[in-house]
N, C-alpha and C positions, 0 to 999 in steps of 0.2 A: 504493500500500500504506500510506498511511494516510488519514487525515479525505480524503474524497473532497472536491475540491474542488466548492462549485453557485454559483453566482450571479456568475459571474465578470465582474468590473470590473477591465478594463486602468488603470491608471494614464497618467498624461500623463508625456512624458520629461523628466529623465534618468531610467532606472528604475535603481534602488539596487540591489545584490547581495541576496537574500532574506534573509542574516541581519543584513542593516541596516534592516531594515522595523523602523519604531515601531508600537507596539499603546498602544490607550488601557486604561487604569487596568480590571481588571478590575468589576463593579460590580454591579447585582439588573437584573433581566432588564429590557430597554427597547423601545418602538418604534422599530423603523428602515424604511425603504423601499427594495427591491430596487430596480434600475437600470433592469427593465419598470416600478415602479411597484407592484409588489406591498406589501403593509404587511406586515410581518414582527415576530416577536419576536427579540432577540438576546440572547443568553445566554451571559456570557462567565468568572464564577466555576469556577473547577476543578471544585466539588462540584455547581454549578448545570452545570454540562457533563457532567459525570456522570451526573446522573440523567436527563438530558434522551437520552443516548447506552444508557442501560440502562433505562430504564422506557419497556415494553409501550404504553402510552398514548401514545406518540411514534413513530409509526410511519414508512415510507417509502412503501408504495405511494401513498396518497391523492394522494401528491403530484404522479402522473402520471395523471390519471384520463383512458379510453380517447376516444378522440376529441376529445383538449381541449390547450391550450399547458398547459405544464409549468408549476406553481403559481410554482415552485423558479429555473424561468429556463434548468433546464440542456436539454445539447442531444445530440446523437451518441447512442453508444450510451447514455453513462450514464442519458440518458432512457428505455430501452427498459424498457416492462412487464416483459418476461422476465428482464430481469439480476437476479443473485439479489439486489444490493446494493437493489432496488427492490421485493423479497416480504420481506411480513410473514407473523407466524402459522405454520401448519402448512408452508405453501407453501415459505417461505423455507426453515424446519427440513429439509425430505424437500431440497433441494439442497445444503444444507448438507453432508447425513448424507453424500453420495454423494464430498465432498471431505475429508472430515474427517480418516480415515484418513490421506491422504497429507498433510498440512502438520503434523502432530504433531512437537515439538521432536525424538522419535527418528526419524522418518523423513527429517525434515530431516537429522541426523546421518548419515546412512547416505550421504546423496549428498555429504555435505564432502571423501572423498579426490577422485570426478571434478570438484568445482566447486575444487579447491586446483591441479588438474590444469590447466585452463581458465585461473587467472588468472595461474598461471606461464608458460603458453603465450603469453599476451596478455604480459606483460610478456617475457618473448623475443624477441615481434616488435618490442617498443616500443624496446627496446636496437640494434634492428638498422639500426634508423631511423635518417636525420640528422637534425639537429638545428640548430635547435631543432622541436619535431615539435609534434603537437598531439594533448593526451590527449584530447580528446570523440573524434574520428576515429579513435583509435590506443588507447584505453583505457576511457572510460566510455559510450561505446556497446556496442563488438562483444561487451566481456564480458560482458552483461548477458543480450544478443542471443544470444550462444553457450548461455550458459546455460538460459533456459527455451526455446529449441531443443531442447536435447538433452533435456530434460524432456518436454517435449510431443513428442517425436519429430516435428520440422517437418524438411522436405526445404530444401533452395540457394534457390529459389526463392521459398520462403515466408520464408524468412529475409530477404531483400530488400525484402520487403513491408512491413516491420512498422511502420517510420519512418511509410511513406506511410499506413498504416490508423491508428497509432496518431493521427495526422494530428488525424479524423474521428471517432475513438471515444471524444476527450475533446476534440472542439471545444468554442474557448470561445464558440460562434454568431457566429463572424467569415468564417464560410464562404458561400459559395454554395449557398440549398435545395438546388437540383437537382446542385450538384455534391457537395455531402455524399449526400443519397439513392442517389446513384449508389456512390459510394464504399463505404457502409457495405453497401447489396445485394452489390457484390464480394463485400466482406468475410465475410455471411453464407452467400453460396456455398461458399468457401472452409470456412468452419466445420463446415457440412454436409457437405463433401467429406470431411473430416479424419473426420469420426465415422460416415460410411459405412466408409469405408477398416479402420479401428481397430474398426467389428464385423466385417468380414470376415476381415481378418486381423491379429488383435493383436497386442501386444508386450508390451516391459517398459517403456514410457514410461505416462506419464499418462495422456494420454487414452485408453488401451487401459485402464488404471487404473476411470477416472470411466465408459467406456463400460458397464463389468462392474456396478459399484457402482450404478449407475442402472438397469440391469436386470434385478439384485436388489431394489433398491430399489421400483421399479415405478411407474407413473401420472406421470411428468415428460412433461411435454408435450417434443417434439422442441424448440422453437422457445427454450424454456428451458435446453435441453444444445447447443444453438446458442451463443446469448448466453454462456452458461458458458464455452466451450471460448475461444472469441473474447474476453473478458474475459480469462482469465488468458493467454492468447498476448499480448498488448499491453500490460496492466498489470505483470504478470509482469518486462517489460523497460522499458519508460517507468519508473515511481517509481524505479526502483533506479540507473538514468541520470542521473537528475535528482537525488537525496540524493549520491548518489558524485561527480557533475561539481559540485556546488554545495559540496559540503564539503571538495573538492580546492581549489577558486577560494577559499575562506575559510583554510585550513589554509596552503597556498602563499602567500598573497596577505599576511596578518594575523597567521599565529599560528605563525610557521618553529620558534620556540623549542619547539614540541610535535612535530615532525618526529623528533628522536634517537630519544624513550621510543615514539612510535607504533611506528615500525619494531623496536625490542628489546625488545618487550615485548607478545604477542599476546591477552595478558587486559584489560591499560591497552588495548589497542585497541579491545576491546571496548564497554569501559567511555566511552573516547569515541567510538565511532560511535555506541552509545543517547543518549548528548547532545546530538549536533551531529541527529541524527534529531529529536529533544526537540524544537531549540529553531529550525532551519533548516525554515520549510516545505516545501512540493512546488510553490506558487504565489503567489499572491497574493490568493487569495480569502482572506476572512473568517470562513466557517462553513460545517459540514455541515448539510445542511438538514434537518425533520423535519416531521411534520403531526400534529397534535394531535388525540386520537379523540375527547377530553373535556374539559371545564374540569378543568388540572391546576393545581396549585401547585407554582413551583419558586422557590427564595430567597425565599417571602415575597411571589410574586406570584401571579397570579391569570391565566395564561395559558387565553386561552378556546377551546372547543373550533372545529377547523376554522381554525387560526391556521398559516401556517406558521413555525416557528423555526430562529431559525441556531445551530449551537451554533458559539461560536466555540474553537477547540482553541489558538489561538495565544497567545490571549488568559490561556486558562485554562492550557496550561505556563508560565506566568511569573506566575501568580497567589503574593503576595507574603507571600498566609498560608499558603502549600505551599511555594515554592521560594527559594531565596536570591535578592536583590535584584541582583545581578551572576551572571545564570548562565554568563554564557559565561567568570568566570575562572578557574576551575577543569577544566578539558575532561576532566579525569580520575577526577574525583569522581563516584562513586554519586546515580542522582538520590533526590531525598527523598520522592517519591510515584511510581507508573507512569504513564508519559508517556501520553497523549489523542492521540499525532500516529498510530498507529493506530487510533485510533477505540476502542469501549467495549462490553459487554454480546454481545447476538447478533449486530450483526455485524460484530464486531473482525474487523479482516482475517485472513484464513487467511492469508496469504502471508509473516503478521509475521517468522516465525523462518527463515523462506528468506531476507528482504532482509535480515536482523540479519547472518545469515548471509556473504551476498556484501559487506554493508559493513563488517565485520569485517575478510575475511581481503581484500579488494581495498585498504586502507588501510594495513593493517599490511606485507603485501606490497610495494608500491609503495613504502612508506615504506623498507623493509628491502632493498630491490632498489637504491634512487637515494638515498641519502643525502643527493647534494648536490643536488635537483630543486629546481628556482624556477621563476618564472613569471617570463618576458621580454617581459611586457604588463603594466599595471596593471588592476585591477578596474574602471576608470572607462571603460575603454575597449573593454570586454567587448561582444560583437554578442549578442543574447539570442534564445534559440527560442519565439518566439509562434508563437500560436496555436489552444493549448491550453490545459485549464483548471493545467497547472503550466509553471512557467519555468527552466530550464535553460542554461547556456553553451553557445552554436553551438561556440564552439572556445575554447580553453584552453593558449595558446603555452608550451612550458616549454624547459629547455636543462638542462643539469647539467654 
């Protein structure tokens, strides 16, 4: 749920915590070369990421054109033609319309008392635990997992799955062909399955939701309400795992002195989950990719058409004529522009004010529930979840 990660370059070890990644100097747009070798532009200015993220001449599809390697490098599902992050033009729009509805900041609000319900559930269990226990296993997974569960109306069994498809649906191409192939066919089984099901007999979940709204809507290919369904079941709970278990590791680890006002004060929580989402990525990629329809000009350059570009978002939140030269000392401060780490224009993430959402009250919660939470490991010795294009703590030892 935010800048999708493309072109993913593992780093050599020791890998640093994500919010100790250095970014070079923001700067006018440059030649750089993907890891296949691709020639790429990179674009790392706030405003030169802006425009490259809202201006129509930047598109996504080209970048996967049908029978060819991915221009971009990526792989799993995010490569798939049908995902909507990969339609431009009319196409994208008619899938858009069909989710729009349900990810509005009021619709969001309406599910806050069962999603307030869930994270006190999860921390009940997590009290009941000895100690010292481990929040990725005990907290920044299952909650996440519960959550767009009960949203997509998923049964026990799909709930188990999710680890292993999210796996493959944002490989970072470190997989096996034929065992990703295989993996993601499950995967769109299952998808299919769910949106037979939810036209027979609906509900009040989502996908009963997006089944009706596509049907009203009219002309969406199935294979595109496939992709759709199966994106936000994975995404939905991957980003939100990963910004929660990463901002716990940074917040525990580095910044205990913001522990008291997190937990007594559920607006200041707010105010720092949108920073620590700002400024902590989801990986370690560089930039969201894009494809150029035309020779455009962004900063003052002359990017040509048929180019692919990266917008880098990391780069551009810490761009030093938008944000203050120390963002991380103030955790509680208002940012000075709208953060890029969800992305920009048509396809800012829908899912923005749902993960604001679960990182809000799962911080301020936990923070208000264990006053005295620490970590009983240090950051250097963190085992990290590869694999995928974002990076998260396998486990996260605490005690209190």
């Amino acid at each position: 749920m935010s800048c999708p990660a493309d072109a993913h370059v593992r780093p050599g070890p020791p890998m640093p915590p994500l919010h100790r990644l250095t970014f070079d100097p923001p700067g006018p747009p440059r030649p750089v070369e993907l890891p296949d070798g691709t020639r790429a532009w990179q674009v790392s200015r706030y405003a030169d990421v802006r425009k490259v993220l809202t201006d129509s001449r930047f598109g996504r599809a080209r970048l996967h054109p049908p029978d060819a390697p991915s221009l971009s490098g990526e792989s799993g599902l995010v490569s798939s033609l049908d995902l909507i992050f990969n339609q431009d033009g009319e196409d994208h729009l008619r899938l858009r319309r069909t989710m729009r509805r349900a990810f509005t900041p009021r619709a969001v609000a309406r599910w806050r008392p069962w999603i307030e319900t869930i994270v006190e559930q999860s921390l009940d269990e997590l009290a009941e635990g000895d100690r010292p226990v481990d929040l990725v296993a005990g907290f920044t997974l299952p909650l996440p997992v519960a959550v767009i569960s009960r949203l997509m109306g998923l049964d026990t069994d799909a709930r188990e799955q999710l680890r292993h498809w999210s796996q493959y649906a944002f490989s970072d191409g470190s997989h096996p062909e034929e065992e990703m192939t295989s993996a993601l066919a499950e995967f769109a089984v299952f998808g299919a399955k769910l949106l037979s099901e939810r036209r027979s007999t609906p509900g009040e979940d989502l996908t009963s939701m997006l089944v009706k709204a596509a049907d009203e809507e009219g002309g969406i290919p199935e294979g595109q309400l496939v992709d759709l369904v199966c994106g936000l079941v994975v995404g939905g709970h991957d980003s939100t795992m990963t910004m929660l278990g990463n901002s716990l590791l940074y917040l525990l680890g580095e910044r205990p002195e913001a522990w008291p006002r997190l937990g007594a004060d559920e607006e200041a929580a707010g105010a720092l989950a949108e920073r620590l989402l700002h400024l902590i990525p989801l990986g370690d990629d560089r930039g969201t990719a894009r494809h150029a329809a035309i020779d455009t000009e962004v900063g003052g350059v002359t990017i040509p058409a048929g180019s692919v570009v990266l917008a880098d978002c990391g780069s551009a939140n810490r761009d030093p004529d938008v944000f203050p030269p120390r963002p991380f000392d103030d955790l509680f401060a208002p940012l000075a522009a709208p953060t890029l780490a969800l992305g920009a224009g048509s396809h800012y993430c829908l899912g923005a004010w749902l993960a604001r959402l679960e990182l809000q009250l799962a911080l301020h919660r936990i923070a208000a529930r264990f006053p005295g939470l620490r970590v009983a490991e240090p950051a250097e010795e963190v085992e990290w979840h590869l694999g995928t294009t974002s990076r998260s703590p396998r486990r996260i030892v605490v005690t209190w």
